[in-house]
C-alpha positions in Angstrom: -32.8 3.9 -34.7 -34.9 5.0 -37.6 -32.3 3.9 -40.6 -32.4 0.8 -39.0 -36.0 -0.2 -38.6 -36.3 1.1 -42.3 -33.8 -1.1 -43.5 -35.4 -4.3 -41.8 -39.0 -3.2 -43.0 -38.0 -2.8 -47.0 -35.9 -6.2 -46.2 -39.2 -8.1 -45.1 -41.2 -6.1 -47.8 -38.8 -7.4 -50.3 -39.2 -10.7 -49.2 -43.0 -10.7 -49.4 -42.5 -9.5 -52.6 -40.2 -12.2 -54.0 -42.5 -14.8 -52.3 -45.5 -13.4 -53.9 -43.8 -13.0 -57.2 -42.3 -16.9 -57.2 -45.6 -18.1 -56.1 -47.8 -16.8 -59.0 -45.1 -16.0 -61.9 -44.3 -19.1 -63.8 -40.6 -19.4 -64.5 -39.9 -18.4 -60.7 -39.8 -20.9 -58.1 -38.4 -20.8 -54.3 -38.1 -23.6 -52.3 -37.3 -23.1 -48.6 -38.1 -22.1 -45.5 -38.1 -18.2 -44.1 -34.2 -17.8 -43.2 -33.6 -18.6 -47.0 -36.4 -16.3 -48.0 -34.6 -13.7 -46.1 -31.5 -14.2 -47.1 -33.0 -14.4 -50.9 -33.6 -10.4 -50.2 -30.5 -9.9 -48.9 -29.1 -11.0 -52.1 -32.0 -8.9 -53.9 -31.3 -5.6 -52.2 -27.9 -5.8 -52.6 -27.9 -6.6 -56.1 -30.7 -3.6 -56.8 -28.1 -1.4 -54.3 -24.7 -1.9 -56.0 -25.9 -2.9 -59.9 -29.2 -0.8 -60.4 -27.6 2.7 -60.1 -24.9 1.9 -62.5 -27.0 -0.1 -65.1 -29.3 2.9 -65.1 -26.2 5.2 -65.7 -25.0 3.5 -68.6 -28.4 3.1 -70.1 -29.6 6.5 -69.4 -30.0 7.6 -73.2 -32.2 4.5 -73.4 -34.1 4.9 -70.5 -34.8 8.7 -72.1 -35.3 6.9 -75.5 -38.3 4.7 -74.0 -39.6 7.3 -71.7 -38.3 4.7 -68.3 -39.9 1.8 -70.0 -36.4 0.3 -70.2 -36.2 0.5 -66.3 -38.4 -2.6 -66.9 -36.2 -4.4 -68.4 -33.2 -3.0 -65.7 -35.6 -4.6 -63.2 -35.7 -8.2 -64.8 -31.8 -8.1 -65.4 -31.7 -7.6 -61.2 -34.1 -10.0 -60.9 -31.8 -12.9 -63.1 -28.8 -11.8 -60.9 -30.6 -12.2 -58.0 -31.7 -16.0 -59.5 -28.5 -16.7 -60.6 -26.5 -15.8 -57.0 -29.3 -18.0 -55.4 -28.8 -21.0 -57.6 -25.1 -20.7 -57.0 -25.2 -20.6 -53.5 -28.4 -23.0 -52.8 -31.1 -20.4 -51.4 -33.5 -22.0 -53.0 -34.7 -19.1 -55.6 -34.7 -19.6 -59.7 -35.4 -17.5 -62.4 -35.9 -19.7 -65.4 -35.2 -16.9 -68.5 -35.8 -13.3 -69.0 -39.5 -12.9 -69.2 -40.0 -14.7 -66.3 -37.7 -12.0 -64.6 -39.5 -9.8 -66.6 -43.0 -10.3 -65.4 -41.8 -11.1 -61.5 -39.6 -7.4 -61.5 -43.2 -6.6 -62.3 -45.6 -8.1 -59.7 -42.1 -7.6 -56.9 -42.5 -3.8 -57.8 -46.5 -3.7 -57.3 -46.5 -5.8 -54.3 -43.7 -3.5 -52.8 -45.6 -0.6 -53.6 -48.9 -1.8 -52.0 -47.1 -3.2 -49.1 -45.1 0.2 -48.5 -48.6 2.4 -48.9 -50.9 -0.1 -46.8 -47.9 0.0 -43.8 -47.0 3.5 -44.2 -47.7 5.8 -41.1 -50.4 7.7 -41.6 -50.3 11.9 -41.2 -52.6 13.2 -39.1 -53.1 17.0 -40.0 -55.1 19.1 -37.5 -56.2 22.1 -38.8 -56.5 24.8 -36.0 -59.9 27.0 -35.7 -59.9 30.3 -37.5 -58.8 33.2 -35.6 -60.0 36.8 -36.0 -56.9 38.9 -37.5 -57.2 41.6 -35.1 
């Protein structure tokens, strides 16, 4: 039951994300209602799942080259897809050019990140009394 509720929390995380991103990044606009939304990080995750691990396979040398800057860019060319599959079938979700991708692969990646920390379950470690070694 774990894998699952994983799953469905990074698929409403990503969907924050992408709402947060459209809403203050110019060049990225989503018009619709929640099912869309959703549906708009279906089409996100599985884009990142199948595209992202061979884009960053072919581009490894460069990714070395830039010291992972270029993952930036990997992130902006998932983003486009992502726009582009959503214009085609009518989800509601543009990306107007690259830099807007650019700048939302941005703020989707630091609103995933807070979102994933602030709902992360928290470790308790209790630390037992010291105990005489004899």
């Amino acid at each position: 039951m774990r894998p699952i509720r994983s799953v469905l929390l990074h698929w409403i995380l990503n969907a924050a994300a992408l709402w947060v991103a459209a809403a203050i990044v110019p060049g990225l606009e989503f018009h619709g209602g929640l099912g869309r939304l959703l549906l708009v990080a279906a089409v996100f995750g599985i884009v990142n799942s199948l595209l992202r691990p061979l884009l960053a396979i072919l581009t490894c040398p460069l990714i070395l080259l830039t010291l992972g800057l270029f993952m930036l860019v990997i992130n902006a060319l998932m983003l486009m897809v992502t726009g582009w599959l959503s214009e085609s079938w009518n989800l509601g979700f543009t990306v107007s050019g690259f830099w807007a991708a650019f700048f939302g692969g941005l703020v989707v990646g630091l609103v995933s990140v807070v979102l994933s920390t602030a709902l992360a379950p928290k470790v308790v470690v209790v630390k037992e009394p010291p105990t005489s070694g004899y």
